[in-house]
C-alpha positions in Angstrom: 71.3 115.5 276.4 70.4 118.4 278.3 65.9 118.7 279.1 65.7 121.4 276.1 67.4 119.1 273.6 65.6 117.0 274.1 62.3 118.9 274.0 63.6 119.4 271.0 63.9 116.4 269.9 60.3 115.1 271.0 58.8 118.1 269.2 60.6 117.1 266.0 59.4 113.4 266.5 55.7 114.9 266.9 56.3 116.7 263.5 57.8 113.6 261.9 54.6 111.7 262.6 52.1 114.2 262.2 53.9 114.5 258.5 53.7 110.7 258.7 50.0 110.8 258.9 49.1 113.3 256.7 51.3 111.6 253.8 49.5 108.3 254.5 45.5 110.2 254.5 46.5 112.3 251.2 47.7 109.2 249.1 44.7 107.4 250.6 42.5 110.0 249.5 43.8 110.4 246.1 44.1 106.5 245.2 40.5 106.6 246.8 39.7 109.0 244.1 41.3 107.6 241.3 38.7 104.3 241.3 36.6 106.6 239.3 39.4 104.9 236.0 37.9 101.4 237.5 34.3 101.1 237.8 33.4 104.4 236.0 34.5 102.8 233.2 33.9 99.1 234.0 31.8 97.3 231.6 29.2 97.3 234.1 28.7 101.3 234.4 29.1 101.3 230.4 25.8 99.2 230.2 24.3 102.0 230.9 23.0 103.9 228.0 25.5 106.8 227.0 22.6 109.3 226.9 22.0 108.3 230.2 24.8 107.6 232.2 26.6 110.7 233.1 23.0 111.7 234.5 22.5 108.9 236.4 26.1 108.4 238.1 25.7 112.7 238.3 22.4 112.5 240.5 23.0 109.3 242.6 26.6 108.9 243.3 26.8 112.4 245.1 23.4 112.0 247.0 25.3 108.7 248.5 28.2 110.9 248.7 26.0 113.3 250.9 24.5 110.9 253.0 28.5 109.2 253.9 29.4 112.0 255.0 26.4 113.1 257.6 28.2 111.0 260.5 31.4 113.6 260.4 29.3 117.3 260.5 29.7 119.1 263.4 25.8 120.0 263.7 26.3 122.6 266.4 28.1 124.7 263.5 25.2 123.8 260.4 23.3 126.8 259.0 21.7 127.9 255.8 22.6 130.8 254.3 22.3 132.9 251.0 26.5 133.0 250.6 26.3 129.0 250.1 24.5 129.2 246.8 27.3 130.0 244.5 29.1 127.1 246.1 26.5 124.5 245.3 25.8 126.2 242.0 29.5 125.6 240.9 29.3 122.4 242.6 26.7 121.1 240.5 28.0 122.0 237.2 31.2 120.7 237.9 29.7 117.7 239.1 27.4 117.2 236.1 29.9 118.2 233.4 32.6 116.6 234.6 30.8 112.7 234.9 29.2 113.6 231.7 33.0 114.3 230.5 34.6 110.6 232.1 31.9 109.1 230.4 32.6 111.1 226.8 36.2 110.4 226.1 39.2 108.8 228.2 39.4 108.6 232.1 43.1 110.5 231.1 41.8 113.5 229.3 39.0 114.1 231.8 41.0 114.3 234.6 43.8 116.0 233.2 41.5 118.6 232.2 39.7 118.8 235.1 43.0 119.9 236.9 43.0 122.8 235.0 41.1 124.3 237.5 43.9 125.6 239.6 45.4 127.8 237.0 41.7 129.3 236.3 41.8 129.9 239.9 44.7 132.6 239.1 43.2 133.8 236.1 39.8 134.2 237.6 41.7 135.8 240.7 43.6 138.6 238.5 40.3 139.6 236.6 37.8 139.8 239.2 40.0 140.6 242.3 42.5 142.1 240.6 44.8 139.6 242.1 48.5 140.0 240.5 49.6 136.6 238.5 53.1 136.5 240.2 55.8 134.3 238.3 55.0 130.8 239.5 51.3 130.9 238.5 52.2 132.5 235.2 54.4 129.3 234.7 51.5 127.3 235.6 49.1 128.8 233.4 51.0 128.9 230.2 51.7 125.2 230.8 48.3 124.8 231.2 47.6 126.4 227.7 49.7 124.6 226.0 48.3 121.5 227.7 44.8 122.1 226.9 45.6 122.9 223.3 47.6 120.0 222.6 45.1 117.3 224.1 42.5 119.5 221.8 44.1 120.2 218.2 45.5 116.3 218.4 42.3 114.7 219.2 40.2 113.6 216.0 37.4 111.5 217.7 34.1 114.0 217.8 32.6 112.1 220.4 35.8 112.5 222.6 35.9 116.3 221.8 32.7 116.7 223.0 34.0 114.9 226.2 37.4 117.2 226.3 34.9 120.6 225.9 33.1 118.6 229.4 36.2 118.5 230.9 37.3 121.5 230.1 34.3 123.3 231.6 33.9 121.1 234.9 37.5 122.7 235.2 36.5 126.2 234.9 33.8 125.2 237.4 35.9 123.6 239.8 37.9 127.0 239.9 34.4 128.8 241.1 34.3 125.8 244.1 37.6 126.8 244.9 37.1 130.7 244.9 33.6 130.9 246.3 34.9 128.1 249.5 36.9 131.9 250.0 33.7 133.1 251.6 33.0 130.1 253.2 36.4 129.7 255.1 34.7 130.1 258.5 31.8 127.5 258.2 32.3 123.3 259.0 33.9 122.6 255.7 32.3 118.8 255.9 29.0 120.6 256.3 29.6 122.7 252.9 30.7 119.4 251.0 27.7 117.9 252.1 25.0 120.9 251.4 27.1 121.0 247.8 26.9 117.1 246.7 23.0 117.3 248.3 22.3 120.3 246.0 24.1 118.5 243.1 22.2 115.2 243.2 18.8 116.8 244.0 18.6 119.2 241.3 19.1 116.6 238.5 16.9 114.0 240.5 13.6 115.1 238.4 15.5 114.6 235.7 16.9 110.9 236.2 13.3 109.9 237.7 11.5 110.7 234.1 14.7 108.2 232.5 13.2 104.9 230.9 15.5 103.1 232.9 16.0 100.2 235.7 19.3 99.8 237.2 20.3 96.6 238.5 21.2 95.2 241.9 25.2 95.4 241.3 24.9 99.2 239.2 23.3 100.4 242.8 26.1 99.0 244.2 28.8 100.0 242.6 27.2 103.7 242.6 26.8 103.7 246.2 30.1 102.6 246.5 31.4 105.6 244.6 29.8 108.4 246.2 30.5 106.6 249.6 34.4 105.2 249.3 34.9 107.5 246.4 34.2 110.7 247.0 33.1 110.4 251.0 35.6 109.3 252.6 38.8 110.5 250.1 36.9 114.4 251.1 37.6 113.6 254.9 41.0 112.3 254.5 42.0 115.4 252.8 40.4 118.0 254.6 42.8 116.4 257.6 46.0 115.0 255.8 45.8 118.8 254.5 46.0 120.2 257.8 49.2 118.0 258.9 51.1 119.2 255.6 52.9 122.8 253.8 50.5 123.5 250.9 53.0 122.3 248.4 53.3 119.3 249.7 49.6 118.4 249.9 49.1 119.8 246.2 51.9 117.0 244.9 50.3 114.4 246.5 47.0 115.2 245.6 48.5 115.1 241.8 48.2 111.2 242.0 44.8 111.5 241.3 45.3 112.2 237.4 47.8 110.3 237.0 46.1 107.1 238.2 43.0 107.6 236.8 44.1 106.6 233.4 46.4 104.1 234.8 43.6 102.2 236.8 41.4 102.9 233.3 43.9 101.1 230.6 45.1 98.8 233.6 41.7 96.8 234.3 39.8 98.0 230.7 42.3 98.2 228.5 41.7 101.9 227.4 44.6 103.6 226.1 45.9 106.9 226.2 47.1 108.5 223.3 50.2 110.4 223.6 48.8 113.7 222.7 46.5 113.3 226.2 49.6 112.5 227.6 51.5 115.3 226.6 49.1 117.6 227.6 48.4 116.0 230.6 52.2 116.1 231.3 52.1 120.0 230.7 49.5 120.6 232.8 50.6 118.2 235.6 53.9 119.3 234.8 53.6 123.2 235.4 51.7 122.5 238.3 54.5 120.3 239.9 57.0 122.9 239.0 55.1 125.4 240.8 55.2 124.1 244.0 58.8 122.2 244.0 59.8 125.2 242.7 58.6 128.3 244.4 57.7 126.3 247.9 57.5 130.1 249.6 54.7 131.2 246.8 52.5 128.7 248.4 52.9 130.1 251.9 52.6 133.4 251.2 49.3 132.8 249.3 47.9 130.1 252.8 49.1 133.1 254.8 47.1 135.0 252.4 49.4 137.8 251.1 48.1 139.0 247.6 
């Protein structure tokens, strides 16, 4: 083996384990993540009254998500400005709609929904920034319609309409984080997440202090433990397992999430998923999965940012 083949070779061992890694923090993150289906919806958190507890898991499990993730901000790069509004403003109503969704109707549903928020991302994109819906995305987004309209016009429950409306919107939201972090690109991206859950605990913490309610010892607990092992550290793994990874790849991973939610939800509680959530669900997982095993080079080309 002559010195450059085997360069060669080393440099494709780095990549290997580089690859290794990043596989190893994304399905971390996302099985991090997916506990929401455990103690979410653990007969613990559902002693809380309904009125009541999407508020309270809303306001205190991001401000523990805030304070987790202090220790990793790169403080020479922290700054306030006006442009990090509309982050935390989307934030927040995602954040609040979306808890007020899990607790509403079933774990599947809201986090099926929730993933809608990458084909609003395209739609958003074509009618504001005149961004041209290429093939792929248009696959995406019709799946996504019929997803959302199946999980909808099959579900009789009221209360768990209500929830799927929640959902719904915390998508919709979710698609503003994602297009207003567009501005934010060139700022510490822990430093945003933790200026966004700060915002969203605090501006519903006047709100959860007038409640006629006392939490006990193991609900602080297990809310601490959410923002903290929940939402914390599964942000950090990401935001690095990301890095390692093509953008297809990371997306597909990342798609455990949803699907383990309801598992982890009818696993340890015993709630079940109707098939019309599930067929939705799979049309909206599915169109997304297509997407990127399907048009791997439409995912460069937007990273590289080609329009």
């Amino acid at each position: 083996m002559t010195s450059a083949d085997a360069q060669v070779n080393n440099e494709s061992q780095k990549l290997k384990r580089r690859q290794y890694r990043g596989r190893i923090m994304l399905i971390a993150a996302a099985l991090l993540w997916s506990i929401s289906g455990i103690l979410i919806k653990s007969p613990t958190m559902q002693a809380i009254p309904l009125a009541q507890r999407g508020m309270v898991l809303a306001c205190y499990r991001t401000l523990f998500a805030a304070v987790g993730l202090l220790p990793f901000v790169n403080w020479r790069r922290v700054a306030f400005r006006p442009r990090f509004i509309p982050s935390a403003f989307f934030f927040a109503v995602m954040n609040v709609l979306f808890i007020n969704a899990f607790t509403r109707t079933t774990a599947g549903a809201a986090s099926f929904l929730q993933y809608t928020s990458t084909v609003w991302v395209f739609l958003f994109g074509w009618l504001l920034f005149k961004e041209r819906i290429r093939g792929p995305n248009f696959v995406a987004l019709l799946s996504a319609v019929a997803g959302i309209a199946w999980i909808f016009f099959s579900e009789g429950d009221h209360e768990k309409v209500d929830g799927n409306w929640l959902a719904l919107g915390s998508g919709v939201a979710y698609a503003g984080v994602i297009l207003t972090l567009r501005w934010l690109k060139d700022e510490d991206s822990i430093w945003v997440t933790v200026l966004n859950h700060a915002v969203s605990g605090l501006v519903v913490l006047p709100l959860v202090w007038n409640y006629d309610l006392s939490l006990t010892g193991i609900q602080w607990a297990m809310i601490a433990f959410l923002g903290l092992f929940q939402m914390g550290v599964p942000y950090v793994l990401a935001a690095r397992g990301v890095g390692l990874l093509s953008v297809q790849e990371s997306a597909l991973l990342m798609l455990l999430e949803p699907i383990l939610i309801p598992l982890w939800a009818w696993s340890f509680w015993g709630e079940s998923v109707g098939i019309s959530t599930l067929i939705g669900g799979g049309l909206i997982l599915g169109g997304l999965a297509l997407r990127y095993v399907l048009w791997p080079a439409e995912s460069a080309r937007e990273v590289n940012g080609e329009a």
